[in-house]
N, C-alpha and C positions, 0 to 999 in steps of 0.2 A: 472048578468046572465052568464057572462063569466065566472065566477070562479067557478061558478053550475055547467055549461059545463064538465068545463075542471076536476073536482073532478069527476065527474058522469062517463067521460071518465076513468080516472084512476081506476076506482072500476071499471070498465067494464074490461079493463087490466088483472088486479087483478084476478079479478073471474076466468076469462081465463087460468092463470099459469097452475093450477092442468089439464088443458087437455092437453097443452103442455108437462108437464111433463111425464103426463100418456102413450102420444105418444111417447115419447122417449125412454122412459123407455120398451116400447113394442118392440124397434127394440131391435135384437139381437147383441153383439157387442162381443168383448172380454172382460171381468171381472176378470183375472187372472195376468195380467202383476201389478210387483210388490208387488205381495202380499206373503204372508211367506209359506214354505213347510217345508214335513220332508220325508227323504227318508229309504226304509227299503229293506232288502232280502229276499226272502223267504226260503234261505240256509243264513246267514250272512258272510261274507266274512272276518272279521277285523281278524279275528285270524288263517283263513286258508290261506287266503294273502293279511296277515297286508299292503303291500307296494301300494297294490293297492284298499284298503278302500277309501268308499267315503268321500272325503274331503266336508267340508260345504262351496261350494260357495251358490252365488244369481241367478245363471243365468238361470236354468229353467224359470226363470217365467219374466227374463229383458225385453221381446219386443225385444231381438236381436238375428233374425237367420245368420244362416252360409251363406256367399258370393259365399265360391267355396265349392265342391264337397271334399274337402279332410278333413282328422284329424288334421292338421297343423290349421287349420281355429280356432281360438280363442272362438268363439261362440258355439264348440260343445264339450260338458259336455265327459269325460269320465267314463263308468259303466261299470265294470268286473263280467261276470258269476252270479252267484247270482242264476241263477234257472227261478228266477224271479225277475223284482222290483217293488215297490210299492213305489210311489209319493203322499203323501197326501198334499192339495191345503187348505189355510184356507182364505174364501173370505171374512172374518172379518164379516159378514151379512149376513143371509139368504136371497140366489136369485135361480132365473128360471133359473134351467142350460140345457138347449138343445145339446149342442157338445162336445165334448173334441179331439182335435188337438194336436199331437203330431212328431215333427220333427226329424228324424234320419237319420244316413251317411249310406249308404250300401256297401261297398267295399268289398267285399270276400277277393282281393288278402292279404288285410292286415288280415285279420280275423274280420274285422269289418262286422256282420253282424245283419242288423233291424231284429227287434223282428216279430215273428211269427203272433201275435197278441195282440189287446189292449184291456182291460177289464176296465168298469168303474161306483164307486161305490158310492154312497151319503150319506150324512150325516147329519141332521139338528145339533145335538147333539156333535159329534165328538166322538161317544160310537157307536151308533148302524148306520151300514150300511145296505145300500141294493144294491142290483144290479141293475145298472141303461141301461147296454147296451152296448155289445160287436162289433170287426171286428177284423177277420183275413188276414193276409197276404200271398200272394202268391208267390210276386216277390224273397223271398232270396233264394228262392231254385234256380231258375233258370235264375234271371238276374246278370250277371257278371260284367258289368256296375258300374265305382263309380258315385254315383249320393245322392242327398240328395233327400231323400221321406218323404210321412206325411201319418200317417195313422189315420182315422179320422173318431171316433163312433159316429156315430148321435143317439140320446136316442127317442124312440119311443112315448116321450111325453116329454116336460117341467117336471122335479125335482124341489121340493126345497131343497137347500143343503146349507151350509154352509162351509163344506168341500165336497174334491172334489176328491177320490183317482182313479188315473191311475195307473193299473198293464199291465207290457208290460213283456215278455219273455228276458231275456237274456243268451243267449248261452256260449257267447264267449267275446269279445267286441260289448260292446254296446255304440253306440255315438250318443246323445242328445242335440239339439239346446236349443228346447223350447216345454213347454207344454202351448196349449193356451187351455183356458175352455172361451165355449160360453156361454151368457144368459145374463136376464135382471132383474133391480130391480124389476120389477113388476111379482108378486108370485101369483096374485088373480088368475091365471089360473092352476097353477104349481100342480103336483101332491108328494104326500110325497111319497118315497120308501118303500115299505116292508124291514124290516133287515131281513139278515142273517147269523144264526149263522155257523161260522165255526170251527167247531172242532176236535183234532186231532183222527188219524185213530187208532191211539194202534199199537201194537206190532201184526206182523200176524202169529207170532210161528214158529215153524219148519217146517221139512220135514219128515211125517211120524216116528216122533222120531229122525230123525238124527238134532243134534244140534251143532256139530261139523264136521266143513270139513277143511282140510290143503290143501291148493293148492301146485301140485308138477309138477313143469315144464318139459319139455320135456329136458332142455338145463342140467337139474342136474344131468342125465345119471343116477338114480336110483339103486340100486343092491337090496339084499336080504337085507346083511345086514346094508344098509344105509335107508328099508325100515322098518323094526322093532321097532324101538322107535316111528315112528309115531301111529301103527296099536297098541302097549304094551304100556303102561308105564314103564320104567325101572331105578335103582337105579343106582347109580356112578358105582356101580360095573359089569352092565351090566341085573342083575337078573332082571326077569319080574314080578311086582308085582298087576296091575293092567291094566285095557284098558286105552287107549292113545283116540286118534279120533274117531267120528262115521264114519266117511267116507272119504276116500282123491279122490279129480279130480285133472285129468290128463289133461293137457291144454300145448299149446304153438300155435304158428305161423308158418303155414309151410313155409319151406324157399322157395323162388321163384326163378325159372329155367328160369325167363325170363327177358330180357335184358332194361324191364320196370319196373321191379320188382315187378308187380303186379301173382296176387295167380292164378293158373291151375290148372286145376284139376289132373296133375302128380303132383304137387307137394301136393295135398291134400292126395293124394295116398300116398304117399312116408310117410310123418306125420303119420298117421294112421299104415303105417306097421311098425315106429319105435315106439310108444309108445305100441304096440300089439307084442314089440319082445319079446322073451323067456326068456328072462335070463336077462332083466334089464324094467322098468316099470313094467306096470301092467303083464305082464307074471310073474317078479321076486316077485311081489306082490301077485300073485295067490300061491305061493311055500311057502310066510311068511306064509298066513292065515294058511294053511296046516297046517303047524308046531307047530302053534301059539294055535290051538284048545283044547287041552288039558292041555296046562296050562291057560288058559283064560276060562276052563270050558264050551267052547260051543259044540253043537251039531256035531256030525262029517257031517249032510247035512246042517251046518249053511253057507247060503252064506255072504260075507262081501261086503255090498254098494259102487259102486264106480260111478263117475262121469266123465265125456269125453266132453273136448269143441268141439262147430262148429265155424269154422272159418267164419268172417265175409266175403261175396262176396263182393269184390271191383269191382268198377265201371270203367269200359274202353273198347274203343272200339272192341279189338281185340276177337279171338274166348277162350271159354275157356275152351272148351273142345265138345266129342259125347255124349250126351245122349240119349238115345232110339232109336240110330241112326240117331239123326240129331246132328249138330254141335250147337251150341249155344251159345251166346255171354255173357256178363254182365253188360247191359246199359239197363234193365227196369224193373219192378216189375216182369214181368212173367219170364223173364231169369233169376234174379236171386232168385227165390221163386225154382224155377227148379232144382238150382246148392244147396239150401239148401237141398230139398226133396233127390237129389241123392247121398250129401254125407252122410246124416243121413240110408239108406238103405244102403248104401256101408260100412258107421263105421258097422251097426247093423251085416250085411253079416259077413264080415271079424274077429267080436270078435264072432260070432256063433262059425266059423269053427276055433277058437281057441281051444273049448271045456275047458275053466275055470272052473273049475269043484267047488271053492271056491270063487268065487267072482259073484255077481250080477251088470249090469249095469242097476244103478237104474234112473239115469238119464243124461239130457245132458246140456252144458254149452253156453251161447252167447258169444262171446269172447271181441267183442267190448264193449269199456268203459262208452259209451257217444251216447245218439244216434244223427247222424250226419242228422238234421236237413239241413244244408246248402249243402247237396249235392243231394238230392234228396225230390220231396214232397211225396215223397210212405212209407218213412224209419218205421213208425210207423205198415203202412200195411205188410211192409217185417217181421216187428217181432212178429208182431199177427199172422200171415203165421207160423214162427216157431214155436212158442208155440201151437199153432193148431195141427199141423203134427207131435209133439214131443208127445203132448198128446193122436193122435191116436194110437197113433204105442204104448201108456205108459208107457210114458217117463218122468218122472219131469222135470223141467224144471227150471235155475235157471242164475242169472245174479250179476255183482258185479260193479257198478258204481262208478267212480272218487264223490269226495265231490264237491256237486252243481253242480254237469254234468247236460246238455239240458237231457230233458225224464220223471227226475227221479220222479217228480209229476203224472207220470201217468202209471209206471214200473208196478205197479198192476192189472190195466186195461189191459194192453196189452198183459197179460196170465202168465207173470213168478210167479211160486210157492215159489220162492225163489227170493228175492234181500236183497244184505248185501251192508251195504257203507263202502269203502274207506274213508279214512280220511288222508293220509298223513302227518303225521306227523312224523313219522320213519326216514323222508329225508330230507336232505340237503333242501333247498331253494334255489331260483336264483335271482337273484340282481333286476330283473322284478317286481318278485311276492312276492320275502320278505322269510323268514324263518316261517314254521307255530310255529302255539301256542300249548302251550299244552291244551288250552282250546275248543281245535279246536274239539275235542275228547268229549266232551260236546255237544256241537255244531249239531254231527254229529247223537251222542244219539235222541239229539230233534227234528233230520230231518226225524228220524227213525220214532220217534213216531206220527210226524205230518204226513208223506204220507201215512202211514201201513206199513211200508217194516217191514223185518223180522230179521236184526239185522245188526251187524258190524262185517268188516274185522279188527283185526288184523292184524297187518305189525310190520315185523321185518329184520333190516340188521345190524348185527354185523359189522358194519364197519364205522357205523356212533357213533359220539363221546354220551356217554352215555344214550348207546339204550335198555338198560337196564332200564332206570329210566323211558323213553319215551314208552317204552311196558308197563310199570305198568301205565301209564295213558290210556293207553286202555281199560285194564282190569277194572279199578275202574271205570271208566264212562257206560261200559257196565253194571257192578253190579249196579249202581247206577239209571242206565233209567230202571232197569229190566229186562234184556234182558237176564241174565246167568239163570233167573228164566222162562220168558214165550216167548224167542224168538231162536235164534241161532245164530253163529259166524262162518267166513270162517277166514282163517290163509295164507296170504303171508308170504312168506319167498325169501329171497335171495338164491336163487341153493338151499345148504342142511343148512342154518343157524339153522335152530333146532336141526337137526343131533349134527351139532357141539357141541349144549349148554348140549343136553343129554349124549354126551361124553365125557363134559370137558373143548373143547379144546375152548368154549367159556362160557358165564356164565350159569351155573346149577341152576342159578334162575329162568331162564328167562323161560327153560324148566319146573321144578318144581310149577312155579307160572302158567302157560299154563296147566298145568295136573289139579291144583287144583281151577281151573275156571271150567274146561272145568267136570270134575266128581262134580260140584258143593258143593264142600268142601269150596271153596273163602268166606270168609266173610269178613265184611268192621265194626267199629264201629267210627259213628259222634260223636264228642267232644259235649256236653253238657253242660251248664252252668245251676246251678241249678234255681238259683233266676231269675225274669223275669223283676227285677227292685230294686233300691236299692237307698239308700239318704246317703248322707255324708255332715255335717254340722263345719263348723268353722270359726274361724273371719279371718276379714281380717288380712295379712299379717302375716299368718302362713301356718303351714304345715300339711295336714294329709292323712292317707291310709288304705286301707281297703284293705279285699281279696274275694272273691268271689269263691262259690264251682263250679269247673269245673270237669268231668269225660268223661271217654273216655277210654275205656277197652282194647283198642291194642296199644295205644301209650302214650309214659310215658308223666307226665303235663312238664318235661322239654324241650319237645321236641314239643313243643303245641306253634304257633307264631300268633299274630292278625292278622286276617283276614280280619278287618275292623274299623276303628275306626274313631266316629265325636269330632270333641273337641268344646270347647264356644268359639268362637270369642272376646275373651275380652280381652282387656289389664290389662295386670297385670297378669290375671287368667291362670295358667298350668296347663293340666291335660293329665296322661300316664296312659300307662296301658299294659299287660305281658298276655304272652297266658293261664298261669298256675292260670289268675285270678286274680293277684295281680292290684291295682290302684289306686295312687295316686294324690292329689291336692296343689298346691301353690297358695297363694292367694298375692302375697307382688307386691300390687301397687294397688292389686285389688277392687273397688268399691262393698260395700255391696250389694245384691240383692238375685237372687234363678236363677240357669243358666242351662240348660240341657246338658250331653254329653250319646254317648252310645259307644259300641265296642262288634266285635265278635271274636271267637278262631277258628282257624284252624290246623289241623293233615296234611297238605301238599295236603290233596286231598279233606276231607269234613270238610264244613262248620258250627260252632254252630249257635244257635238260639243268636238274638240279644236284649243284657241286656240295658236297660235304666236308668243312673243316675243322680239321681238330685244332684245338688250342689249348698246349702243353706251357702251363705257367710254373718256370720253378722259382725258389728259392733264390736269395741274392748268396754268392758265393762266400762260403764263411760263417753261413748264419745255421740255427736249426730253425725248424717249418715242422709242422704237421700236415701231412697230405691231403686234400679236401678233395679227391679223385670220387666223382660221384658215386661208381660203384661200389668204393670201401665205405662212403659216409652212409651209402643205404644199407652195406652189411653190419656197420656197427649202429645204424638205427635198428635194424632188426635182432641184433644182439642185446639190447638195450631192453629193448620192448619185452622178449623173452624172458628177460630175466625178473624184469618187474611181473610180472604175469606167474612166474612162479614163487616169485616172492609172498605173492596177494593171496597164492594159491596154500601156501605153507601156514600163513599167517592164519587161516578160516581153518585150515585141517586143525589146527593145534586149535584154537577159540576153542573148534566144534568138542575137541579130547577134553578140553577144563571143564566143560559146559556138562559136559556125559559123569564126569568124576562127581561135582559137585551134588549132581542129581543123584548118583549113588547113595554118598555119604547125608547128604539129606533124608531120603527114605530109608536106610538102617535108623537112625535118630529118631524120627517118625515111628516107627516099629519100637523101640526103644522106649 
């Protein structure tokens, strides 16, 4: 009866586990520490500043936050700009995720500043997501404080997810402890997410047909005739043969009178009456158009489009000037919504009483690069305010953003008719951020097409070492997103560097290739490979080559280099291959079988389509061989495997049968 007992008790036990576990399994805990991530930008950063690409550590997900409040602290991740990032979590198993916790440094002074907010999204599949539940942030605008904070979405229901992605904002610097994701095995309650799809916005075209603008600074002191190559196209010799730009804006920074250095409204004054002087800017630009009418074939009441920035209102305590007769300062949304509306009436007033009699102001410019999240929570409302008040008055309205500046995901929303991206790549690097890519330029095409903006800047400075080769990767990445065809382009220059290249006294390509973009003459052709796959057969340890038809109408096959190429991992086995097509094999060591390699061509800027070859090695004639055809050496690896596995498995059944006998025959003895 005792051993009834005590069995009856154990199955009693027994029975019990599964509610044990079912309760445990019910609390919520963390389910993330340890387990694999992958991290992404929503601008990528590796080729705009390689030096500060994210490295593949482990530590979002170790279980280890930061001790002290500072970046010196080992446990906080650094993440550069980006736009945005996105941390995908793979919990190895579909679970009930209810939270997602996210730890970050806030320091302003250093530019480390937490993300605005955190977005997060499920996945049973790792293909299709959904939105599982957001929170914003309030503190970076206006806590100054280093301090580590955690922002922290609770999801309006239990998910099942197996993946787990946090998208958080990143401006500037971003620094990260840790992401914890909450929840539990137990899914019988959990709800699946709706996916959604996200896809990109397109290209949002021009501005009433102007598809080209050249930015011309206040600082380049302007004349007539350093203003005519931009307005004509012109030949080495000076003759005008065709239009140059739809439109140039008139931009700079007014200089400050005060001993904060922060902008007045005299010194907004002052700005305004030097780019509205007579005989250099847009004054001397009103005299080219004149001139320019009759051999450009236009109308004698054709006006020519131009553009004028507003200076951003910086934030300080002091006065910045009267308006309407009160004094007003530039510390809140209404002061400086105030100092927008006053200079936008005061540019409008002052180029009236010009009477340009050849030029139209068709619209007006934001001058800031980036919108400055971290020093106010209004900035977004300050620039729907402009765009608002530009509109009434009917004014286009247009903007030109750094590559992966805070904003730029919602530059559209917020009313401008125009935004071109910056890219940087025309310039030096610094030891911080690294030297950009030329791929950077790519990059920038795909950031276009993913939010709607309306195309790409252009940047050019004769002064950096072969800026010539790096303008032509402008252009071709433009032609290539589509953008010379259904969007527009704005044009930095250094002071007058176009001037220059129309003149001579720098490269006449660089202007020549800018004309023939910009009057969409520019064309590109991708190198082609004709065949889509190809076989090459011979024994071992010899030699043979084949060639392959490649075409490419602008650039000759000698100048054609591999863009890409996989080889066989084999020993013995060699295989090369030549932009122009050519591709050879060596077999001398090589074991008989059937092995894959591919390769693609490139012209320096586009890419062929990728050829797939087979490489059938047999035997020397006369001889025996064993086939090493990969798919039979992985069916008899996996026969192999099998069989040892049941080998292991025979050997423990039988162990476990002597083990059972012995115990028998031991307790009859015992008894005995």
């Amino acid at each position: 009866m005792g051993i009834k007992r005590i069995l009856a008790a154990v199955v009693s036990l027994l029975l019990l586990v599964p509610l044990f576990v079912t309760f445990a399994q019910a609390e919520d805990g963390i389910i993330s520490v340890g387990k694999k991530y992958t991290v992404e930008y929503a601008t990528p950063i590796e080729n705009a500043y390689p030096n500060k690409a994210y490295k593949k550590e482990k530590q979002l997900t170790d279980g280890e936050k930061a001790k002290q409040a500072t970046y010196n602290d080992k446990a906080f991740v650094e993440l550069y700009r980006g736009t945005a990032v996105s941390v995908t979590i793979d919990l190895e198993s579909v679970m009930a995720v209810s939270s997602v916790v996210i730890g970050e440094l806030q320091n302003k002074g250093a530019g480390i500043i937490c993300s605005r907010y955190l977005e997060v999204y499920v996945s049973e599949n790792g293909t299709d997501f959904g939105f599982a539940g957001r929170v914003d942030n309030s503190l970076l605008a206006t806590d100054t404080a280093a301090k580590r904070v955690e922002l922290k979405a609770v999801l309006d229901k239990p998910y099942k997810a197996r993946y787990v992605r946090a998208v958080f904002s990143s401006d500037i610097f971003t620094y990260v402890d840790e992401i914890s994701v909450y929840g539990s095995e137990d899914i019988s309650s959990a709800a699946s997410a709706e996916p959604v799809t996200v896809e990109d916005k397109g290209i949002s075209g021009d501005i009433d047909g102007i598809k080209s603008i050249c930015l011309m600074y206040e600082s380049g002191n302007y004349n007539a005739e350093m203003l005519k190559p931009y307005v004509a196209y012109v030949d080495a010799s000076g003759k005008v043969t065709d239009e140059m730009f739809d439109s140039l804006l008139f931009l700079g920074m007014p200089k400050s009178s005060a001993n904060d250095g922060t902008t007045r409204m005299v010194d907004m004054q002052n700005y305004v009456q030097s780019i509205l002087s007579p005989d250099r800017h847009i004054g001397a630009l009103n005299t080219v158009i004149g001139e320019l009418k009759s051999e450009l074939g236009w109308e004698d009441d054709y006006k020519y489009p131009i553009f004028i920035s507003v200076p951003y209102p910086q934030i300080y305590a002091g006065a910045f000037g009267e308006i309407d007769g009160k004094t007003v300062g530039s510390n809140s949304l209404e002061s400086r919504s105030a100092i927008v509306k006053w200079y936008i009436d005061y540019l409008e007033s002052e180029y009236s009483a010009r009477g340009f009699d050849n030029l139209e102001l068709k619209g007006l410019y934001w001058f800031e690069e980036g919108i400055n999240y971290h020093l106010s929570a209004y900035e977004e409302k300050l620039i729907a305010y402009f765009n608002e008040y530009s509109h009434e008055k009917g004014y286009k309205t247009m903007w030109i953003p750094y590559y992966s500046s805070a904003g730029i995901d919602v530059a559209k929303e917020l009313g401008f008719d125009s935004v071109t991206m910056q890219t940087g790549y025309a310039f030096d690097g610094s030891d911080e951020v690294g030297q950009a890519k030329a791929e950077v330029c790519k990059d920038a095409a795909d950031a276009i097409k993913k939010f709607g903006l309306n195309g790409m800047e252009f940047e050019l400075d004769v002064n950096k070492t072969e800026y010539a080769k790096r303008f032509a990767k402008y252009v071709s990445a433009a032609y290539g997103a589509g953008i010379m065809e259904n969007g527009m382009i704005t044009m930095y220059q250094v002071g007058d560097n176009l001037y220059r290249c129309a003149t001579g006294s720098a490269s006449r390509e660089v202007y020549d290739l800018t004309h023939s973009y910009i009057s969409g003459e520019y064309f590109e052709c991708a190198p082609v490979i004709k065949e889509e796959s190809a076989t090459i057969t011979l024994e071992v340890d010899s030699f043979a080559n084949a060639r392959l038809t490649v075409t490419d109408d602008d650039t000759p096959k000698n100048a054609l280099k591999i863009a890409k190429i996989n080889k066989p991992d084999v020993e013995g086995l060699y295989f090369g291959a030549e932009g122009n097509g050519y591709y050879e094999v060596q077999t001398f060591g090589c074991a008989p079988g059937t092995y894959k390699a591919s390769f693609s061509v490139t012209d320096g800027t586009s890419v062929s389509n990728t050829v797939d070859i087979t490489i059938v090695v047999t035997a020397k004639a006369g001889s025996e061989s064993v086939s090493t055809d990969e798919s039979q050496s992985d069916s008899d690896s996996k026969s192999n495997t099998l069989v040892i596995v049941l080998i292991c498995v025979g050997v423990l059944v039988l162990a476990a049968a002597v083990f059972a006998v012995l115990k028998i025959r031991s307790s009859k003895k015992d008894k005995n």
